[in-house]
C-alpha positions as CSV (number, residue, x, y, z in Angstrom):
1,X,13.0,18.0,-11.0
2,X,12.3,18.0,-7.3
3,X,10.0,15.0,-6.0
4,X,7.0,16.4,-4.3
5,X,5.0,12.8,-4.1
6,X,5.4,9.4,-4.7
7,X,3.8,10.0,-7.9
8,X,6.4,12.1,-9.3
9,X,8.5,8.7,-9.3
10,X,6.1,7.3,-11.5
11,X,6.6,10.5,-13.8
12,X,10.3,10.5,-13.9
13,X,10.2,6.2,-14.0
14,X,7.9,6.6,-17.5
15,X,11.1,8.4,-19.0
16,X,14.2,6.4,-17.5
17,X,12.9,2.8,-18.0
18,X,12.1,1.0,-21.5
19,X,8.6,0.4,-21.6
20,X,8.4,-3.3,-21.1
21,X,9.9,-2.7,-18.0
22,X,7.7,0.4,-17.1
23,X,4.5,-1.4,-18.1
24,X,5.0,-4.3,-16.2
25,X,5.2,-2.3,-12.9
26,X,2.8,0.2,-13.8
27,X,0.1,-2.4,-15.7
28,X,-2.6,-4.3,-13.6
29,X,-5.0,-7.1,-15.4
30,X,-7.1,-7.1,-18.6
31,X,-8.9,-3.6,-18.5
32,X,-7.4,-1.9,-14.9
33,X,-10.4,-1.9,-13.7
34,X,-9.2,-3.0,-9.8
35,X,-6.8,-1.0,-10.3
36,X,-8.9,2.4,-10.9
37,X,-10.8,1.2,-8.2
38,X,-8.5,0.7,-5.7
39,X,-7.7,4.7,-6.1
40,X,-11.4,5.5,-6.3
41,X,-12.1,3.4,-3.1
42,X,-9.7,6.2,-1.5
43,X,-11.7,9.4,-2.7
44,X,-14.8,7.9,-2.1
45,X,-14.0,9.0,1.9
46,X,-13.1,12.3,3.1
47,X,-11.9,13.5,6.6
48,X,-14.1,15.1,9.5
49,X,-10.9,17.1,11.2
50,X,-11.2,17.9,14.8
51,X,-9.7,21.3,15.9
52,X,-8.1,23.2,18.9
53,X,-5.9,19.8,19.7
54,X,-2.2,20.4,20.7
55,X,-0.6,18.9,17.7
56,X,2.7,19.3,18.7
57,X,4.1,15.8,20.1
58,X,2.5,13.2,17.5
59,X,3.6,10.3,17.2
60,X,3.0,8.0,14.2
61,X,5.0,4.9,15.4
62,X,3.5,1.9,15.4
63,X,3.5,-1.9,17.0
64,X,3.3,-4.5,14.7
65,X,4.3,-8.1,15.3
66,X,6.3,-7.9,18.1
67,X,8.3,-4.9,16.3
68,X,8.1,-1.1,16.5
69,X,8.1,0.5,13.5
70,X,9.1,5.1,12.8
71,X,5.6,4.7,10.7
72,X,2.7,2.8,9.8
73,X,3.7,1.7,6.4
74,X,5.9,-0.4,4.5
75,X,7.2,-1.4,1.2
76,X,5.3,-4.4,-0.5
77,X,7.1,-7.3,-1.9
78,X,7.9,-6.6,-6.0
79,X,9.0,-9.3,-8.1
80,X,12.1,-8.1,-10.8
81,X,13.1,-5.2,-8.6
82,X,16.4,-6.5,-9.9
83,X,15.4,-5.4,-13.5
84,X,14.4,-1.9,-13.0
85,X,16.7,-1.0,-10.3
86,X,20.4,-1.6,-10.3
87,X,20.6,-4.3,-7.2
88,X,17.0,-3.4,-6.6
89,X,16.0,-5.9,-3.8
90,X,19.1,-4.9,-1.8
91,X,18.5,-0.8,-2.6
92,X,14.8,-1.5,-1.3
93,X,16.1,-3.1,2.2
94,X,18.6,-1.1,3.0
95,X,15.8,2.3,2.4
96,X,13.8,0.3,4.8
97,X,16.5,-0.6,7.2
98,X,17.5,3.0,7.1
99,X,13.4,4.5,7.7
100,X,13.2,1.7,10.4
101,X,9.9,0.3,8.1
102,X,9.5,-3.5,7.3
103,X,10.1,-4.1,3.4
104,X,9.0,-7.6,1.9
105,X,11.2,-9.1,-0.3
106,X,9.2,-11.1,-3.3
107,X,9.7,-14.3,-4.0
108,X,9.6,-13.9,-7.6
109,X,13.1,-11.4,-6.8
110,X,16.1,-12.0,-9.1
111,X,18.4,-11.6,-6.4
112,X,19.2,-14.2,-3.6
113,X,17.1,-14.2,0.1
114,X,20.4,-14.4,1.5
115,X,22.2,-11.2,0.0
116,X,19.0,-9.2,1.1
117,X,19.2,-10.5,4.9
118,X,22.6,-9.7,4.8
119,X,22.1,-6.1,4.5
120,X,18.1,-6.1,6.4
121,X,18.1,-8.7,9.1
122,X,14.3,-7.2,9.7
123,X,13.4,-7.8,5.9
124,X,9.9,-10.1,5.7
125,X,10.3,-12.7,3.1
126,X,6.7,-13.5,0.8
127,X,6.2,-16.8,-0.8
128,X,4.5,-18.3,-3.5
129,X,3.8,-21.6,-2.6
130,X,5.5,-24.5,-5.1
131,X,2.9,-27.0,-6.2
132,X,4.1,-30.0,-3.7
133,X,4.8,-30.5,-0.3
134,X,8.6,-31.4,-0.7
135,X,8.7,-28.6,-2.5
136,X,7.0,-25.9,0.0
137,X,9.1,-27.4,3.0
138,X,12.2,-27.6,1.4
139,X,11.3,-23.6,0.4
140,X,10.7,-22.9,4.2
141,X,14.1,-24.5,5.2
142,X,15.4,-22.2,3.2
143,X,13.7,-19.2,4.0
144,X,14.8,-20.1,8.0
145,X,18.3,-20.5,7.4
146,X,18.3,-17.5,5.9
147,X,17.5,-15.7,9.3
148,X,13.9,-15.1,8.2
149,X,11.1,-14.2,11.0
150,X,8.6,-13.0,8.9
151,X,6.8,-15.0,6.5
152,X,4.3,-13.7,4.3
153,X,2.1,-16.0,2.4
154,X,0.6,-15.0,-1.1
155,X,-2.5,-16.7,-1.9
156,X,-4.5,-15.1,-5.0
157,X,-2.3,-16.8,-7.5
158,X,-3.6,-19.6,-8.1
159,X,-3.4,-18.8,-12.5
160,X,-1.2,-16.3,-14.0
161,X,-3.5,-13.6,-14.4
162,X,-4.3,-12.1,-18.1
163,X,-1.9,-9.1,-18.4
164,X,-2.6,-7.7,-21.6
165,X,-0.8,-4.9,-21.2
166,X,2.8,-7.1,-21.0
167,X,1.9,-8.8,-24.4
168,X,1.3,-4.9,-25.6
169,X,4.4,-3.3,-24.5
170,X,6.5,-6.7,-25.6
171,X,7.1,-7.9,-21.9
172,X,7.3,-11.9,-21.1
173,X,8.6,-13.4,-18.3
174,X,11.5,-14.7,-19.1
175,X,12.2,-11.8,-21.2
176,X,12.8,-12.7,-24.9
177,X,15.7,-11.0,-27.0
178,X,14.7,-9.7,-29.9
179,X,15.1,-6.3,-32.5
180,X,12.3,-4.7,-30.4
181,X,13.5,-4.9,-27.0
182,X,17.4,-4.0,-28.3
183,X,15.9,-0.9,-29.5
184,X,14.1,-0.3,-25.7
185,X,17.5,-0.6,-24.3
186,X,19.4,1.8,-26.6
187,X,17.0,4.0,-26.3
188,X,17.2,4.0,-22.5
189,X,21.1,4.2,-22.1
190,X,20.6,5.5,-18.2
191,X,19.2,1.8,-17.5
192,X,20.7,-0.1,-20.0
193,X,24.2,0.6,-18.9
194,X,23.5,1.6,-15.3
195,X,21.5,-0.9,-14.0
196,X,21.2,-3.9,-17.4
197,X,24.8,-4.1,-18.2
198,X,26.3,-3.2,-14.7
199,X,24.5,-6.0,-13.9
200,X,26.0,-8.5,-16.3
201,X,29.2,-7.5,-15.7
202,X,29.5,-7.6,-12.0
203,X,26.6,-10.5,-10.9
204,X,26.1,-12.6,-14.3
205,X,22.8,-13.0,-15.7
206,X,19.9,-12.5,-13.1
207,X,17.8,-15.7,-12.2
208,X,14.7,-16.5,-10.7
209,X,16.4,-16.8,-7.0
210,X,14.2,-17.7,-4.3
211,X,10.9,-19.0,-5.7
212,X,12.1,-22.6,-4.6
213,X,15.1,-24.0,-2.6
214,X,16.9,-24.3,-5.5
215,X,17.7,-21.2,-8.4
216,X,15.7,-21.2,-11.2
217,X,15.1,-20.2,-14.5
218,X,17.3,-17.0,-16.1
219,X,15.6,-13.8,-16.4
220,X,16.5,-13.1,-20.1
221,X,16.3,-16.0,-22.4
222,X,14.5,-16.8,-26.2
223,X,13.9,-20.6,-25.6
224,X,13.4,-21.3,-21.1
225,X,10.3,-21.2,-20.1
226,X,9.9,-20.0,-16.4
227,X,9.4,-22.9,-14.3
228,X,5.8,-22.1,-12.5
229,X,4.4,-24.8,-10.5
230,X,0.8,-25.7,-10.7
231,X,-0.7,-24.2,-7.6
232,X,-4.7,-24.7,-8.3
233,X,-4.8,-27.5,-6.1
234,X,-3.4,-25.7,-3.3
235,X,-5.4,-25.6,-0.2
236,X,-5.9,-24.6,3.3
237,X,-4.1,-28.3,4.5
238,X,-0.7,-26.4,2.7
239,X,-1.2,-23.4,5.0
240,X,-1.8,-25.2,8.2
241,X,1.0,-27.1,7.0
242,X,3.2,-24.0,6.2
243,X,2.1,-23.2,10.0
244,X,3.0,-26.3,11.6
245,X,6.9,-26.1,9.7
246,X,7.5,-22.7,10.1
247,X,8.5,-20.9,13.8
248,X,8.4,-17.2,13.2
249,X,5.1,-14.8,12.8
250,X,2.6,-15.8,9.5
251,X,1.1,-13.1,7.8
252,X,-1.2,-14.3,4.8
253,X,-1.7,-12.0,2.0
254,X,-4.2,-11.4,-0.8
255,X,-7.4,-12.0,1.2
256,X,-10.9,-10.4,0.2
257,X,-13.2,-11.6,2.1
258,X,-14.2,-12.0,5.9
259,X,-15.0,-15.9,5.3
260,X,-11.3,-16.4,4.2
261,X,-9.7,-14.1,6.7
262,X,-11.3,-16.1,9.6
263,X,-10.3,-19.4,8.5
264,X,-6.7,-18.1,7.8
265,X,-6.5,-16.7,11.5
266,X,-8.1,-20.3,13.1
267,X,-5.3,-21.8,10.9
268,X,-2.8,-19.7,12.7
269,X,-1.9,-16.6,10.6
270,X,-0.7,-13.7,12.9
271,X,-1.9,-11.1,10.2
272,X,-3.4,-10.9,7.5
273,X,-3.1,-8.2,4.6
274,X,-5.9,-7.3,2.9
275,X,-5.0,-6.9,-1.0
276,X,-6.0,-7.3,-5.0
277,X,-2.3,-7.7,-5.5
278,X,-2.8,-3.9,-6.4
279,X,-5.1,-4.7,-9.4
280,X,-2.5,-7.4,-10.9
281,X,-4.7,-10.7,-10.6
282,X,-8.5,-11.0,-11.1
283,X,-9.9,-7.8,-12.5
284,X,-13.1,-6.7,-11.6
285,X,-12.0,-7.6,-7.8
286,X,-13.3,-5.4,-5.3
287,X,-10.7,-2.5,-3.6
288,X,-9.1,-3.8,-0.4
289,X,-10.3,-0.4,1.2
290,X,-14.5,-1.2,0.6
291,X,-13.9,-5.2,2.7
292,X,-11.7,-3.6,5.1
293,X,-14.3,-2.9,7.9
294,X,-15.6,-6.7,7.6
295,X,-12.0,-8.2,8.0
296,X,-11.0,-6.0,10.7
297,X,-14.6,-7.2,12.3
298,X,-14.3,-10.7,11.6
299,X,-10.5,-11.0,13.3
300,X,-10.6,-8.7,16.1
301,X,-6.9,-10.8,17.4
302,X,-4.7,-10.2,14.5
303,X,-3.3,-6.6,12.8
304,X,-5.2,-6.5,9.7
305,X,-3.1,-4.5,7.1
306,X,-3.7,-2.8,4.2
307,X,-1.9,-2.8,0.4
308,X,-3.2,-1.3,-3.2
309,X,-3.7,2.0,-4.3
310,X,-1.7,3.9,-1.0
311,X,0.1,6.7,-3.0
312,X,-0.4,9.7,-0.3
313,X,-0.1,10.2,4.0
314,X,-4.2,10.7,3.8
315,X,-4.6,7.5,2.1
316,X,-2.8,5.7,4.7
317,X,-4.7,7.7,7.8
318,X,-8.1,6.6,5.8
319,X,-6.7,3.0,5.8
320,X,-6.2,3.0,9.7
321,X,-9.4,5.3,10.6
322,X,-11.2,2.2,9.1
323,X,-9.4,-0.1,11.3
324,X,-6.2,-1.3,9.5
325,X,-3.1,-1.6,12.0
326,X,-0.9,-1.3,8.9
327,X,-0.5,-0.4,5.1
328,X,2.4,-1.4,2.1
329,X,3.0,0.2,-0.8
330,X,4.7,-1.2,-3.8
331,X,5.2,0.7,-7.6
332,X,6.1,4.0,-6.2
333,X,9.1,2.6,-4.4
334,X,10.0,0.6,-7.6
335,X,9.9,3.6,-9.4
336,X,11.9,5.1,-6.9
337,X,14.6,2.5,-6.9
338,X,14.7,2.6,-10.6
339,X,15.2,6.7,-11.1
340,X,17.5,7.4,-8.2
341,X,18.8,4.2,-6.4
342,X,18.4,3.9,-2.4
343,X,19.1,7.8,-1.6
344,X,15.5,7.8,-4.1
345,X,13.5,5.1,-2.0
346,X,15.2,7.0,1.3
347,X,13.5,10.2,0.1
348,X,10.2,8.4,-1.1
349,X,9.9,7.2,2.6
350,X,10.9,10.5,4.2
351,X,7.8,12.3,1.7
352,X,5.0,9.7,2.9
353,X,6.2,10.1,6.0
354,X,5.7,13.8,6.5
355,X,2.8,13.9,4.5
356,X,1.3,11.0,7.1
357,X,3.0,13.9,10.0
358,X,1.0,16.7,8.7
359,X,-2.3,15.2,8.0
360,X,-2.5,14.0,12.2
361,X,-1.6,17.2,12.9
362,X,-4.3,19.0,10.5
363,X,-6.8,15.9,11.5
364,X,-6.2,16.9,15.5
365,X,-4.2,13.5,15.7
366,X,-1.6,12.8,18.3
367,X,-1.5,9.1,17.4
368,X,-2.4,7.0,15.4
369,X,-5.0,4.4,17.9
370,X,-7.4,7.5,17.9
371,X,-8.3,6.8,14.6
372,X,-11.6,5.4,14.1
373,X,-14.2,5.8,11.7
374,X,-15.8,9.3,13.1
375,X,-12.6,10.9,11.3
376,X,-14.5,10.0,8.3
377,X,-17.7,10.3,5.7
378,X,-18.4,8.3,2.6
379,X,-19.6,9.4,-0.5
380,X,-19.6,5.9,-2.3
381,X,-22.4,5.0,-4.4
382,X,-21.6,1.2,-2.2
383,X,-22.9,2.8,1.2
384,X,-19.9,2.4,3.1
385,X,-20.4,2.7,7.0
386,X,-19.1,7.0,7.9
């Protein structure tokens, strides 16, 4: 079956992975509604096209913290890319090395921050934040010696969100043996034995690598509990903190509102991306597309980028019409990963970035700065600005 969108990975991901696995990428919080939303937000504007333009040297390049990137996305940081995709991490950084786009390694990834440098000295590294200072700078340390000059901040975890659709589909973090999840795996021998078992016999059981200095807990196990840190007490003294320790560019991520964003950027961040954690956290939250404007408005110094619910080249032109510098996608690179390896995540890139080629072109776009919000009208029930 040829792959004609990113969404066709998500098609052909439903049938090669068990579907624990599947429904913890795919899933969002309690009833999905941020994550409806964050497609809706999308349809809710369509384009004004401008005509009789010479098309014919665009350029969709883009400047973004001291780098220049082939387009103006970039793969999000996904925890257990490990577990869907043979060698996951590395196959995602090397796709992204090859597309000259940034990819953001998670720091819930069961595969060391070192390997993945190795092979992407560009890769950004995202952190969740232990619970104590020692902690955090001993994390940073890390994260520095490791060749690291991007550090992306998470900050909209301050719980584990309510993920019904895990406990559904038989999914916990670790993963817990049992007669159910034996018969997932047998009756998905592509990924049992091409990415499970290759696994185990070449790298040992996968761990929990680089959400502190030191490894922690084992992805498969019936009696460890994963070792989360409380973070509710975390506050903006640990990012100002996190700014003072750390020397390369600070991007914050899961920011909503134009209160928060501001404060972040007086603390020092050097971006921000705007995101629901694509609907995985607090349900009900509002689509990073509708705050957009406000963000952009309310830190006019910083790139303000974009992630949750980009699946197609016009949803990424809609992001930067409304004044984003930058998007990330996540799940349909995953699902990439998982079906066909690095040549799949290569060919993912290469589709979004034609699609994001011939939309300038039929938009009367030669790059992407003329973007602005004339290139646009609203139908949202909200009012959003045309």
């Amino acid at each position: 079956m040829p792959f004609l969108c990113l969404d066709d990975f998500d098609t052909a991901a439903r049938r090669h992975l068990p579907l624990p696995v599947y429904s913890y990428i795919a899933g969002a919080a309690e009833t999905s509604h941020s994550l409806a939303a964050n497609r809706s937000a999308f349809a809710a504007h369509e384009f004004v096209p401008r005509v009789m333009v010479d098309i014919t040297r665009r350029d969709m390049g883009v400047q973004l913290l001291g780098r220049r990137y082939d387009a103006p996305f970039g793969i999000a940081p996904m925890g257990l890319a490990a577990l869907s995709a043979y060698r996951g991490d590395i196959v995602l950084a090397q796709a992204a090395g090859h597309g000259n786009i940034p990819m953001v390694m998670s720091g819930s990834s069961l595969i060391r921050m070192e390997d993945v440098a190795a092979v992407n000295r560009d890769a950004w590294f995202q952190a969740y934040l232990p619970g104590d200072d020692a902690g955090i700078e001993a994390l940073l340390q890390r994260v520095q010696q490791a060749h690291y000059q991007t550090l992306v901040i998470t900050v909209d975890t301050a719980v584990a969100a309510n993920r019904e659709n895990n406990v559904r589909a038989g999914f916990t973090i670790p993963v817990r043996p049992g007669l159910r999840l034996a018969w997932q795996g047998l009756s998905h021998p592509r990924w049992l034995f091409g990415t499970f078992v290759r696994t185990l016999l070449r790298h040992g059981m996968p761990h929990f690598e680089n959400s502190y200095a030191t490894r922690g807990a084992p992805i498969l196990s019936s009696h460890v509990e994963r070792d989360l840190s409380e973070r509710g007490h975390l506050h903006w003294r640990h990012f100002k903190m996190v700014r003072k320790l750390w020397p390369g560019q600070l991007v914050i991520k899961g920011v909503l509102d134009a209160r928060d964003a501001r404060m972040a950027v007086d603390a020092g961040a050097d971006g921000i991306i705007v995101s629901n954690h694509g609907g995985r956290q607090l349900d009900g939250s509002v689509a990073p597309l509708r705050v957009l404007p406000q963000i952009v408005a309310a830190c006019p110094e910083v790139p303000v980028m974009l992630d949750s619910g980009v699946r197609r080249g016009s949803d990424v032109l809609k992001a930067l019409a409304l004044g984003a510098k930058f998007v990330f996608v996540g799940r349909p690179f995953s699902f990439a990963a998982a079906v066909a390896g690095e040549g799949g995540v290569r060919e993912a890139v290469d589709l979004l970035k034609r699609e994001v080629s011939r939309n300038m072109a039929l938009l009367g776009v030669t790059a992407l700065d003329q973007l602005d919000p004339s290139f646009l009208v609203s139908h949202s029930p909200q009012g959003l600005s045309s």
